[in-house]
N, C-alpha and C positions, 0 to 999 in steps of 0.2 A: 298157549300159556298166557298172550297180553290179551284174546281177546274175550276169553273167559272172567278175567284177574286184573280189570280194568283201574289204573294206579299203585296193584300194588307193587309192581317190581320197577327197581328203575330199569336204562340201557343197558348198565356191565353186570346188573342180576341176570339178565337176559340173555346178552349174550355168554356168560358164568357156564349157568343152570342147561341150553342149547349145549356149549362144549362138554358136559360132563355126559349128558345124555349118549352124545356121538361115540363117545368116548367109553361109554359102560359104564362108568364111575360113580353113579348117583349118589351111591354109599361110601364115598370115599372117606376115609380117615384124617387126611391129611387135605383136606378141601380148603384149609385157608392159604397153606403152601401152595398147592394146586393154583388158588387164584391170582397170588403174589406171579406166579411164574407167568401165567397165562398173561395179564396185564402189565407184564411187564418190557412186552410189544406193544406199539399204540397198534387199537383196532376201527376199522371205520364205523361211523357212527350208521343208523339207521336210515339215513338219508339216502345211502348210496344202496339199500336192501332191495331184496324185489318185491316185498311187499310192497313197497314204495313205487320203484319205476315200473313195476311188471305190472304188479296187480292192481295199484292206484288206492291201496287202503292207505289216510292219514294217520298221521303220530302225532300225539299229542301230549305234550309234560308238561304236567302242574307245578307248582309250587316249591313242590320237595323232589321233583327231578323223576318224578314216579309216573311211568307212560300210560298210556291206553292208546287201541287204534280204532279208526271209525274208516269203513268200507265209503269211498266216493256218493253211491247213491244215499248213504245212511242222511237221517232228518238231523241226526246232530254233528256232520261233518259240515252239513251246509249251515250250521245256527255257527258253530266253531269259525267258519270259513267269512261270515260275515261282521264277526266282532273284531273292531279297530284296535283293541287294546293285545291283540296276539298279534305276536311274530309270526308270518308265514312264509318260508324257507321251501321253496322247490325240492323235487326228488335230483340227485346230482345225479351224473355223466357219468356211463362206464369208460369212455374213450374220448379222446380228446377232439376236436372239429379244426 
């Protein structure tokens, strides 16, 4: 879904769109209800994902909060990786040290 669909969804589209899939629900009727409920737990951000600690794909959010991810060996994780004007935020800990 982000890496086809680079910017257009933000995090809580994401993780939304992922729960309804799990879920069957793609067509749900009541999907703005649905998301009220859902968010209405805090959920961990992308940071703590395995795409992140597992797999080593970066996240990246523009402007308007809208991601894309770029795989570690990709040519625009390392142009992303080298510009001073981003925040670059580590993948967090599943357990504590």
């Amino acid at each position: 879904m982000i890496n086809n669909n680079p910017y257009k969804f933000t995090q809580e589209d994401v993780q939304f769109k992922t729960y309804l899939i799990k879920k069957n629900q793609m067509e749900a009727e009541n999907a703005a209800e649905l998301r009220e409920q859902f968010f209405s737990k805090s959920k961990a951000c992308f940071r703590a994902s395995p795409l992140v600690k597992t797999y080593g794909w970066g996240i990246h959010y523009n402007n308007q909060g809208k991601i894309a991810i770029y795989d570690f060996n990709s040519e625009m994780y390392n142009l992303l990786l080298k510009q001073d004007d981003i925040t670059k935020l580590k993948g967090m800990r599943s357990k504590r040290k």
